[in-house]
N, C-alpha and C positions, 0 to 999 in steps of 0.2 A: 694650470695643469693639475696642480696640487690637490684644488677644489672639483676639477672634475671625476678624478680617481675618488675621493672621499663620498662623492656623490653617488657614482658607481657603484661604490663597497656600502653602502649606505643601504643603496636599492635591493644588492644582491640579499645582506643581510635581512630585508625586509621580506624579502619572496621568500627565503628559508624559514621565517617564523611563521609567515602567512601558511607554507604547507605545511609546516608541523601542526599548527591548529586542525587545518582543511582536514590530512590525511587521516586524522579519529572518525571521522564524522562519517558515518554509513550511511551506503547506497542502494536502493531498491528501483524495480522497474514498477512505476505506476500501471498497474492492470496489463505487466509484460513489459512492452515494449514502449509504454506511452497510451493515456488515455484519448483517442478520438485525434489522433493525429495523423494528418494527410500523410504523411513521408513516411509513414511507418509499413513495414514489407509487411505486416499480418495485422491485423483485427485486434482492436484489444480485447483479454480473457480468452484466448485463444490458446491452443495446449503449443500452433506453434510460435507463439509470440513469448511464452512464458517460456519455451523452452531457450530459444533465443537469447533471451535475458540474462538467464542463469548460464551461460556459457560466455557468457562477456569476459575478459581476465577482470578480477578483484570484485565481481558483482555482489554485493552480501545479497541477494534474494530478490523476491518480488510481490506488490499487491495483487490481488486480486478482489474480485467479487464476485460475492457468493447467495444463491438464492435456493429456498428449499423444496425441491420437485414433489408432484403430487405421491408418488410412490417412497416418499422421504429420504430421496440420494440428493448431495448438495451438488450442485451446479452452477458452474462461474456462467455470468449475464449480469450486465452490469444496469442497461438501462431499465425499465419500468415495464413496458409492453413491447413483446415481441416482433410489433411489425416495426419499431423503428428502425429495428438494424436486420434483420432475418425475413426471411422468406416463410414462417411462423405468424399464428397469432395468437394475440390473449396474453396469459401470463406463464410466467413459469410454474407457478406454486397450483395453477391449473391440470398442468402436464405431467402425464406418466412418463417414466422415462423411455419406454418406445415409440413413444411421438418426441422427445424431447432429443431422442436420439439421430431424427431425420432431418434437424431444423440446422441448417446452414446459413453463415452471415451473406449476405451481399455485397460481396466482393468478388473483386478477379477470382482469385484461390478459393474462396465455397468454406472458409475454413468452418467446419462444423461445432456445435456446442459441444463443451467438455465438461466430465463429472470432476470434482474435487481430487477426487483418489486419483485419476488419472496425471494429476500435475504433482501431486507429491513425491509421488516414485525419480520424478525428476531433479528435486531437490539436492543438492551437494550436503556432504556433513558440515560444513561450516556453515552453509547459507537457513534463513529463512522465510517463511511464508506468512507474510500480514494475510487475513481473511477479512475482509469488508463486509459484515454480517449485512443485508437488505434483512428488516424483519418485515416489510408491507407484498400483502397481496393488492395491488391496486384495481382489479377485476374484480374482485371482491371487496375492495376498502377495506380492509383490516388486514390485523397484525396478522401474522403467521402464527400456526399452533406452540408454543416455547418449550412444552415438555418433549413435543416430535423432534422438533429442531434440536434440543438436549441430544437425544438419543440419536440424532444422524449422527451429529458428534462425536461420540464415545464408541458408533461401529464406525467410522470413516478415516478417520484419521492415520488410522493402520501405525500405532507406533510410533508416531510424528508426532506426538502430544510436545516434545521438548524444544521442536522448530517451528511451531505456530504463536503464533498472538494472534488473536480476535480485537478488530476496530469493533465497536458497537458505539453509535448515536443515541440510543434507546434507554435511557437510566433506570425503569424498572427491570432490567435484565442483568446492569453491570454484577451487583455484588453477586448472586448466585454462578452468572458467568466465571466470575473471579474466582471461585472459591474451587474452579474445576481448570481454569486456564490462567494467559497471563491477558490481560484486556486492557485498552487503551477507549479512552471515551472519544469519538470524532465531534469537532463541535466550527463552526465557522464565527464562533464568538468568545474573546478571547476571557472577560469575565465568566464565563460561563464554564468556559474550561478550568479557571481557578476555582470557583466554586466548586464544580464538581470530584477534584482530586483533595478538597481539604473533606467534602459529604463523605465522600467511598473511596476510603485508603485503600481498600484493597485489590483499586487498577493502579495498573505502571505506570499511568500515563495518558497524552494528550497525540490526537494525532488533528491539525490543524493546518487550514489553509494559509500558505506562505503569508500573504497580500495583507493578511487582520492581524500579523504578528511581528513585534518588533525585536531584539535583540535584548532590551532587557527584560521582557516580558520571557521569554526562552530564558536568561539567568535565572529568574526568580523561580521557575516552575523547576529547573535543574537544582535550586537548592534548598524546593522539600524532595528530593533525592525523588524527584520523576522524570521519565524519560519525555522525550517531546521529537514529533514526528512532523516536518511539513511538507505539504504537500500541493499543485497546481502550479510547476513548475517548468514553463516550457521554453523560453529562449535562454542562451547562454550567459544574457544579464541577470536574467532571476534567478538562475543557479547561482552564479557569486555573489548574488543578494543574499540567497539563501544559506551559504557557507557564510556569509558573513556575520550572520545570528548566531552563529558552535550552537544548531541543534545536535541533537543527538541522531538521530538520521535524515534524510529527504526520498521522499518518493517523486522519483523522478521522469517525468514524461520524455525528457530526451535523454536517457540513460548513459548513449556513450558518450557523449558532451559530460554528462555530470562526472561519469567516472575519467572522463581524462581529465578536466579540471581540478579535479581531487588528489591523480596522478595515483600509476600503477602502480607502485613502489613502495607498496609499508608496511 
């Protein structure tokens, strides 16, 4: 009897320290609600899938993704060419925003494309918004123009400059980006991500797929005092995979699994 009480208080003790670690560790919704998940009530990058998100109890924020329209308003659209997911074609960085403004997903709901500005208004003062920079016009094969893209920036943002971070993949853009924002390099390699935060100290950080990154690899990047973000995270095993690395946040495709896992309470 003795040993099973000890065992018990053993376990309890265990699950207490386990959510003091968990409950630091912030939560976002990957492109809202979940990127390209069947079960998800909206579209991802959708103004109502973001909204969603951000109404969860304890939600710190959400990814999204962001692409630069022809008339230079930014525009969440996450995949590459229009007609995979919309009833549009081409690209975005093709598109004036009156055509950009008629393009609806293919879904039940029709949820239509939404400008940048339009999801920040929805923002909480505690939460924030990662922006997933696309710099490719792939209709065009090239980058997108970087001095426009500057400038959509600095009129769009409306004020919200102190609840954004910029993902950028793109390493001729990080330092300049930095020197206007807070930037996180996205990389699906985890030397690569090392290399890059010792190059250009002047991003925060790594925003990285869960699957390439292991736990001490997340220590080490946390103690040149960077932050580190993972991300492609969809069944309830890879969430407490992913708690179990203390990143510093997850971007999370099943959002409310991850935040009850974490637990509402901190």
């Amino acid at each position: 009897m003795r040993y099973v009480k000890l065992t018990f208080l053993l376990g309890v003790l265990f699950a207490c320290t386990k959510s003091e670690e968990v409950k630091n560790i912030l939560v976002f919704g990957h492109a809202g609600m979940g990127l390209s998940m069947d079960n998800s009530i909206y579209h991802d990058n959708s103004k109502e899938a973001v909204s969603l998100a951000l109404n969860l109890p304890t939600s710190n924020g959400v990814e999204v993704d962001v692409r630069l329209g022809a008339d230079g308003t930014l525009w969440l659209y996450h995949d590459e060419w229009l007609e995979a997911e919309t009833n549009g074609k081409g690209c975005v960085s093709d598109l004036s925003d009156q055509d950009l403004s008629k393009i609806n997903y293919q879904t039940l709901k029709k949820e239509k494309l939404v400008k940048l500005v339009d999801v920040l208004s929805l923002l909480h003062e505690d939460q924030q918004l990662f922006v997933d920079l696309k710099p490719v016009n792939s209709c065009q094969n090239e980058r997108v123009d970087f001095e426009r893209l500057k400038e959509a920036f600095e009129e769009q943002l409306q004020g919200h400059e102190n609840q954004v971070k910029i993902i950028c993949s793109y390493e001729y853009w990080l330092n300049e980006l930095a020197a206007e924002y807070e930037v996180l390099f996205s990389t699906d390699d985890v030397e690569e991500g090392k290399k890059m935060i010792q190059k250009h100290p002047s991003i925060v950080g790594l925003v990285i797929r869960n699957a390439v990154i292991d736990a001490q690899d997340v220590r080490w990047i946390k103690q040149q005092n960077q932050t580190v973000y993972l991300y492609d995270i969809r069944s309830l095993k890879r969430i407490r995979q992913a708690y179990g690395k203390n990143p510093t946040g997850i971007l999370a495709d099943d959002l409310r699994n991850a935040l009850g896992e974490r637990g509402y309470a901190l």
